[in-house]
C-alpha positions, -999 to 999 in steps of 0.1 A, spaced: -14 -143 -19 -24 -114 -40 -10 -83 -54 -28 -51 -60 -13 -28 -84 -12 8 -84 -1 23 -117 13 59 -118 17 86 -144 30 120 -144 57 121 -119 90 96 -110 81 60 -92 118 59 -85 112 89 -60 86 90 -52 63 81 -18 35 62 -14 8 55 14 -16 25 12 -48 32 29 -82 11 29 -118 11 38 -136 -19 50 -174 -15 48 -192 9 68 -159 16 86 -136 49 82 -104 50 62 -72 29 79 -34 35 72 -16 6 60 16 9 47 36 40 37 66 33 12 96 46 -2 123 18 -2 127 -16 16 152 3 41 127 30 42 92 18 48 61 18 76 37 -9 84 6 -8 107 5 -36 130 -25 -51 117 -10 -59 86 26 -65 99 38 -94 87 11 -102 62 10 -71 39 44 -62 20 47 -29 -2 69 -27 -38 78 -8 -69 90 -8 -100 99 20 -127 66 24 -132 42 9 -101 36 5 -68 25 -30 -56 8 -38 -25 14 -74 -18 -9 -97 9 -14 -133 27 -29 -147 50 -63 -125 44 -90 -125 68 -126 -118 64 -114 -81 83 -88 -74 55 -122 -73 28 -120 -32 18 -116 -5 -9 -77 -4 -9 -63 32 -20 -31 46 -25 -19 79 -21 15 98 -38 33 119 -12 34 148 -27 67 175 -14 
């Protein structure tokens, strides 16, 4: 398993939304996972199951297993900004 790590500045993690987004090669850009809270969270179905979201007071993690040669890409995430 792996964890990606997005690190934040400038505004509150504890309130704050996040998307996770990638782009495989040569393909367009795909929705992951958006993220709030465990009790308040969204996960595509191609990553159900395999790709969890987190945070701390400072970050937002994107946590994966099982990978497959599909899940190689650019991963980006993206504040939700109100």
């Amino acid at each position: 398993s792996h964890k990606l790590t997005c690190a934040c500045s400038g505004f509150s993690v504890g309130g704050a939304y996040m998307h996770w987004i990638r782009q495989a090669p040569g393909k367009g850009l795909e929705w992951i996972i958006y993220y709030y809270s465990d009790s308040y969270k969204s996960t595509a179905q191609a990553v159900q199951g395999r790709f969890t979201a987190s945070k701390d007071s400072s970050n937002f993690y994107l946590h994966t297993s099982q990978l497959t040669p599909e899940d190689s890409a650019v991963h980006y995430c993206a504040r939700v900004s109100h």
